[in-house]
C-alpha positions in Angstrom: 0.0 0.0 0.0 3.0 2.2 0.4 3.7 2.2 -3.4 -0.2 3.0 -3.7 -0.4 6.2 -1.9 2.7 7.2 -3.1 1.8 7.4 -6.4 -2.0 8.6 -6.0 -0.1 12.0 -4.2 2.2 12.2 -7.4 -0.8 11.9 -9.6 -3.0 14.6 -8.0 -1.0 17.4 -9.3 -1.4 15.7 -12.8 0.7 15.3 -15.7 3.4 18.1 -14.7 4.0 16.4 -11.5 3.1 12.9 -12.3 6.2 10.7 -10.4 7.6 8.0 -12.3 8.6 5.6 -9.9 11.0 2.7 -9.7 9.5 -0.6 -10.8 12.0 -4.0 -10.8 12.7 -5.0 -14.7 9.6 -8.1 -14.8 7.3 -6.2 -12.6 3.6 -5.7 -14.6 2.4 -1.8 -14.3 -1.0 -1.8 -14.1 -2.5 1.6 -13.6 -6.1 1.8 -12.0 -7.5 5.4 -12.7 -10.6 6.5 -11.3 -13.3 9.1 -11.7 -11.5 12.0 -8.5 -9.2 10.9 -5.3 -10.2 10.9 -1.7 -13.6 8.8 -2.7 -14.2 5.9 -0.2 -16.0 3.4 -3.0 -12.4 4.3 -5.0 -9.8 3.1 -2.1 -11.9 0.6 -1.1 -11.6 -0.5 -5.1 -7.9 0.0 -5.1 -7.8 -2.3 -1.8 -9.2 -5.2 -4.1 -6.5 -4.0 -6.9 -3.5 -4.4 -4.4 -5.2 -7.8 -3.3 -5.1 -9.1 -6.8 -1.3 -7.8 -7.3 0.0 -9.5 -4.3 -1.6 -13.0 -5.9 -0.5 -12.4 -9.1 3.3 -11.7 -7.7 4.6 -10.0 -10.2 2.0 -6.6 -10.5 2.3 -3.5 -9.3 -0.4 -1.0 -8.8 -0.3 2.8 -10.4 -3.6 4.1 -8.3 -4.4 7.5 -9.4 -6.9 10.1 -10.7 -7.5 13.8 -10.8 -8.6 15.5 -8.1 -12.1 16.4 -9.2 -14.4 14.3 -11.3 -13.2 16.2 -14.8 -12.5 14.4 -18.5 -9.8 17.1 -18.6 -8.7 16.1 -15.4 -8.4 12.3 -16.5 -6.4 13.2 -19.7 -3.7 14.5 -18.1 -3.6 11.3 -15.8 -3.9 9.0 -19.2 -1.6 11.2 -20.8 1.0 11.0 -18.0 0.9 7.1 -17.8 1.2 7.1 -21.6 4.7 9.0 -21.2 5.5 6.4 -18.7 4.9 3.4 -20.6 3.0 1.3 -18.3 1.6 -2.0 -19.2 -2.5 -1.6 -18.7 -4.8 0.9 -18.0 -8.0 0.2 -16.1 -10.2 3.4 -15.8 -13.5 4.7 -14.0 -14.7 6.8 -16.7 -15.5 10.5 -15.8 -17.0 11.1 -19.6 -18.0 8.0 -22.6 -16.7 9.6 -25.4 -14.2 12.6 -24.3 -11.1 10.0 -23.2 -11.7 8.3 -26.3 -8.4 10.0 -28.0 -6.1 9.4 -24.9 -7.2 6.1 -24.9 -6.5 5.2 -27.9 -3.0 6.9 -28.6 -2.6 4.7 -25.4 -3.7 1.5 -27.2 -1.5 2.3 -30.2 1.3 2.0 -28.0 0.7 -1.4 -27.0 -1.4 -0.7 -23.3 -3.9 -2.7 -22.4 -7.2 -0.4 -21.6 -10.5 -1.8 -20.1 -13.0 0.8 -18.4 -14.3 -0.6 -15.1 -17.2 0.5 -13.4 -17.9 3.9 -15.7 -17.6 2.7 -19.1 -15.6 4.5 -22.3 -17.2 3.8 -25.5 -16.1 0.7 -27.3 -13.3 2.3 -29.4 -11.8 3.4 -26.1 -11.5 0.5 -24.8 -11.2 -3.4 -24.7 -13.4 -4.3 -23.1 -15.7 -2.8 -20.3 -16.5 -4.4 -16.8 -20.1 -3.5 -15.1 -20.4 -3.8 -11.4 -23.5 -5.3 -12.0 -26.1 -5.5 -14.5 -27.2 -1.9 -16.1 -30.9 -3.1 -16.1 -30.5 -4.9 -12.6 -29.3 -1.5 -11.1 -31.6 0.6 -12.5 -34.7 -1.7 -11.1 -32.6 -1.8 -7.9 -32.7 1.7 -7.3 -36.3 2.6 -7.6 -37.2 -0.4 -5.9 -35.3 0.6 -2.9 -37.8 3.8 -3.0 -40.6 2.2 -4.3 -40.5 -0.7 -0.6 -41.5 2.2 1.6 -44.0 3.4 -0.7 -47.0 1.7 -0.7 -49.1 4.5 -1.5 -46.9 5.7 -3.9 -45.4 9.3 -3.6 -42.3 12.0 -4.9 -39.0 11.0 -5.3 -36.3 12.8 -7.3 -32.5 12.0 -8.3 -29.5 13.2 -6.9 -26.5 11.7 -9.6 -23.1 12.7 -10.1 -22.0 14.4 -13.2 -24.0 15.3 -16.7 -21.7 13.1 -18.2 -21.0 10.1 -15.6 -21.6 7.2 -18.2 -23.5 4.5 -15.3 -25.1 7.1 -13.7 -26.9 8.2 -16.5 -27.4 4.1 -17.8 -28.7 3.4 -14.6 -31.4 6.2 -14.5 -32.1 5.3 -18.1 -32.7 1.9 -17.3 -34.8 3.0 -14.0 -37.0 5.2 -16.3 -37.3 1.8 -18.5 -39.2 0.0 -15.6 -41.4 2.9 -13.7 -44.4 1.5 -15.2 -43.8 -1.4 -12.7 -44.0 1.0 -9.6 -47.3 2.8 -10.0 -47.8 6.2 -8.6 -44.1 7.3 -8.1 -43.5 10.4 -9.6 -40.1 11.1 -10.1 -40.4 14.9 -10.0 -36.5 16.1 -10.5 -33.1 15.2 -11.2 -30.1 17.2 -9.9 -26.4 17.1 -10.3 -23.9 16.9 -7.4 -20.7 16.3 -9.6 -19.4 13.9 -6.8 -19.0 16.8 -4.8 -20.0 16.2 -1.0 -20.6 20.0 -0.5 -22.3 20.6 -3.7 -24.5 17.3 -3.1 -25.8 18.3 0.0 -26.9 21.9 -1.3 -28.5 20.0 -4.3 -30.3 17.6 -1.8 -31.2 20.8 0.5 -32.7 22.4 -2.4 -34.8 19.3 -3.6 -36.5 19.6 -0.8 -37.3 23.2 -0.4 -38.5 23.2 -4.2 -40.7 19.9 -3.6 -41.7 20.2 0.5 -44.2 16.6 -0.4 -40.6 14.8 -1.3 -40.7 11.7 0.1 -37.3 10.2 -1.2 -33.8 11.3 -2.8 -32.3 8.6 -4.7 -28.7 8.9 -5.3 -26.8 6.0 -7.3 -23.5 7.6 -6.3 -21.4 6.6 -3.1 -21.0 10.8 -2.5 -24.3 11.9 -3.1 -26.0 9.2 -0.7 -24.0 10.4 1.9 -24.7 14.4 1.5 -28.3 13.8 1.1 -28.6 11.9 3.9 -26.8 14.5 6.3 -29.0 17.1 4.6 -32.6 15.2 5.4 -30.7 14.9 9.0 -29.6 18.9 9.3 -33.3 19.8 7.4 -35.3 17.4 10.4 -36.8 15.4 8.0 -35.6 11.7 9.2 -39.1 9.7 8.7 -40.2 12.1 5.8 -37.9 11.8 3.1 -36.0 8.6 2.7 -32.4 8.4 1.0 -31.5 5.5 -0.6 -28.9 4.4 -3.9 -25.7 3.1 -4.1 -23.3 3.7 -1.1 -20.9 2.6 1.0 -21.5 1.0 4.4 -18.9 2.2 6.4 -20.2 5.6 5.0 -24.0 5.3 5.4 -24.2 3.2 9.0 -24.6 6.6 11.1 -27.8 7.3 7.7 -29.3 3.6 8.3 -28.9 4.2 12.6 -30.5 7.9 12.4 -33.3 6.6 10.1 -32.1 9.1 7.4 -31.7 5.8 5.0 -33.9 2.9 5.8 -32.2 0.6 3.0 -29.3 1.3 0.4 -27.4 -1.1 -1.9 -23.7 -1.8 -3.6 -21.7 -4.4 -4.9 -18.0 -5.0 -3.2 -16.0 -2.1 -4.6 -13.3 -4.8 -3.1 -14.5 -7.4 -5.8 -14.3 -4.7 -8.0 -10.8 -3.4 -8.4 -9.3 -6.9 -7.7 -11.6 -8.0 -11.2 -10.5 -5.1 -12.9 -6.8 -5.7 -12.3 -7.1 -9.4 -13.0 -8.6 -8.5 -16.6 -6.2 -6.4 -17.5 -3.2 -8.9 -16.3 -4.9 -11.2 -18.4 -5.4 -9.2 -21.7 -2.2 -7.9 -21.3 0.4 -10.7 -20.5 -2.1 -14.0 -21.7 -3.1 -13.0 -24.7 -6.8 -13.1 -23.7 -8.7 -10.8 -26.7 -11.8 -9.6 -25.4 -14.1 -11.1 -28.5 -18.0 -11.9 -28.3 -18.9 -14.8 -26.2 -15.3 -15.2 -24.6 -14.2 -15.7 -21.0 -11.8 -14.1 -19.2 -10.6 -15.2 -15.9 -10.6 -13.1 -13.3 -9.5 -14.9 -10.1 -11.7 -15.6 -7.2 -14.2 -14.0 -9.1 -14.5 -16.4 -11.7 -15.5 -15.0 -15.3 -16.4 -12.2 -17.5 -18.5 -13.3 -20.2 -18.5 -10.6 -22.3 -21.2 -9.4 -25.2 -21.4 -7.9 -28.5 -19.6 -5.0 -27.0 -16.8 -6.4 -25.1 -19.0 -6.4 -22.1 -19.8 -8.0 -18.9 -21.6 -7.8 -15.6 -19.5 -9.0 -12.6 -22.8 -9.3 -9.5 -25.8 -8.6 -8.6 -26.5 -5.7 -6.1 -26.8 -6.4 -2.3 -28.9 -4.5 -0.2 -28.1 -3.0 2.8 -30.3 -2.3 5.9 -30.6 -2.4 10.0 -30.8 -6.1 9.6 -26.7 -6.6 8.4 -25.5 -3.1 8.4 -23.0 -4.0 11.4 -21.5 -6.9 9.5 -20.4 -5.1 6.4 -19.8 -1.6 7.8 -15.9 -2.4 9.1 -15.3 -3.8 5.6 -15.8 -1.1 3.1 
């Protein structure tokens, strides 16, 4: 972990500053670049990366991003790892289609690039690794709102970024299935950027503009958290529920003060040890991410990918007062 943060410093002040470190002659450079540093779902990711190095043996982790949740801010980070000549880049996507160029001068120089979590679009990349299903996540989500709803009832959406590629899949794919949840209106949708400050104002201000809200949805670790402080700070535990994707060593103090009655993730863990193990195996076993083919990916097992070079690693878990305490050490 020491060569982890070590690196992640060196990479928050970007290209100009970007450290090149020391790496023995057979070691396998495997960058892991997510959407901003300092985001608890993202360490707990680069965890699971460091677990899958120290199995491999011979791999050693580049963890790094900008320091906001910027496309500009990820092309000096692609750029930078370019210039350094590592062997794979695995990368959170903070826009589909704007890394596209980096990424591909990248490729062209013989690195391996899979998108992980937030997807690039298929020229990008090789191949693209879900944390779940798309259309299993977006049911997930407005389920979670839609239990404590019998009678129906406002919710609106708290996401990350304009651009943030799942996000905006996921709420698509939510939209796809509201006919199965009668009478919830989904009356908004607001934009925290991954921002915990500028969450909670957007979750402060969705309930001033709609005072009949009865839940903020927010399928983003950050966002969950800010929203459920702000339904905390605006006395409103019991009327508006906050539920998504989170974290539960971030949202135990949301599911004890009622703020949250249920929220759901997959391991972030899982997640950057399969993301590491995909690119060790496109880039050092030959594996080409085709239709139809299987790639190993360690205790995981498989990706089977798609027409698109993609696949879905697990189902979502939910999270409430009934296991909170088991997971909330973890991640």
């Amino acid at each position: 972990m020491s060569v982890l943060k070590k690196l992640a410093a060196s990479a928050a002040m970007a290209a100009a500053t970007f450290a090149t470190p020391v790496f023995a002659q057979d070691d396998v450079r495997i960058a892991i670049v997510v959407k901003a540093l300092g985001i608890g779902f993202f360490e707990a990711a680069a965890e699971g990366a460091e677990e899958a190095a120290a199995e491999l043996g011979n791999v050693e982790i580049i963890y790094t991003g900008p320091t906001d949740t910027t496309a500009e801010g990820q092309i000096e980070v692609i750029n930078a790892l370019i210039a350094q000549q590592v062997d794979a880049i695995a990368i959170s996507a903070n826009d589909t289609d704007a890394l596209v160029p980096a990424l591909q001068r990248a490729m062209q120089r013989g690195i391996t690039v899979i998108s992980w979590d937030s997807g690039v679009a298929p020229e990008g990349r090789q191949l693209h690794l879900n944390p779940s299903s798309n259309p299993l996540i977006g049911n997930m989500i407005i389920k979670l709102a839609a239990d404590h709803l019998p009678d129906g009832g406002e919710v609106a959406l708290l996401s990350a970024t304009t651009t943030s590629t799942n996000q905006n899949i996921w709420i698509d794919e939510m939209m796809a299935v509201m006919g199965d949840y009668p009478g919830i209106d989904v009356v908004a949708t607001v934009y925290g950027d991954d921002l915990a400050d500028k969450s909670y104002r957007e979750a402060t201000g969705l309930m001033q503009s709609y005072p009949d809200l009865d839940a903020i949805i927010a399928p983003t670790s950050v966002g969950i958290v800010a929203a459920a402080q702000a339904v905390v700070d605006a006395g409103k535990v019991g009327e508006v529920n906050v539920t998504g994707l989170g974290l539960p060593s971030e949202m135990a103090g949301a599911i004890e003060s009622g703020a949250s009655q249920s929220f759901a993730i997959w391991n972030p863990i899982d997640l950057g040890y399969s993301a590491t193990m995909l690119a060790y195996e496109l880039s050092q076993n030959g594996v080409e991410a085709t239709s139809g083919a299987e790639v190993p990916m360690g205790r995981m097992g498989s990706l089977t990918l798609d027409e698109n070079s993609e696949g879905a690693m697990a189902d979502p878990f939910v999270y409430d007062a009934s296991n909170i305490d088991q997971f909330k050490s973890i991640f």
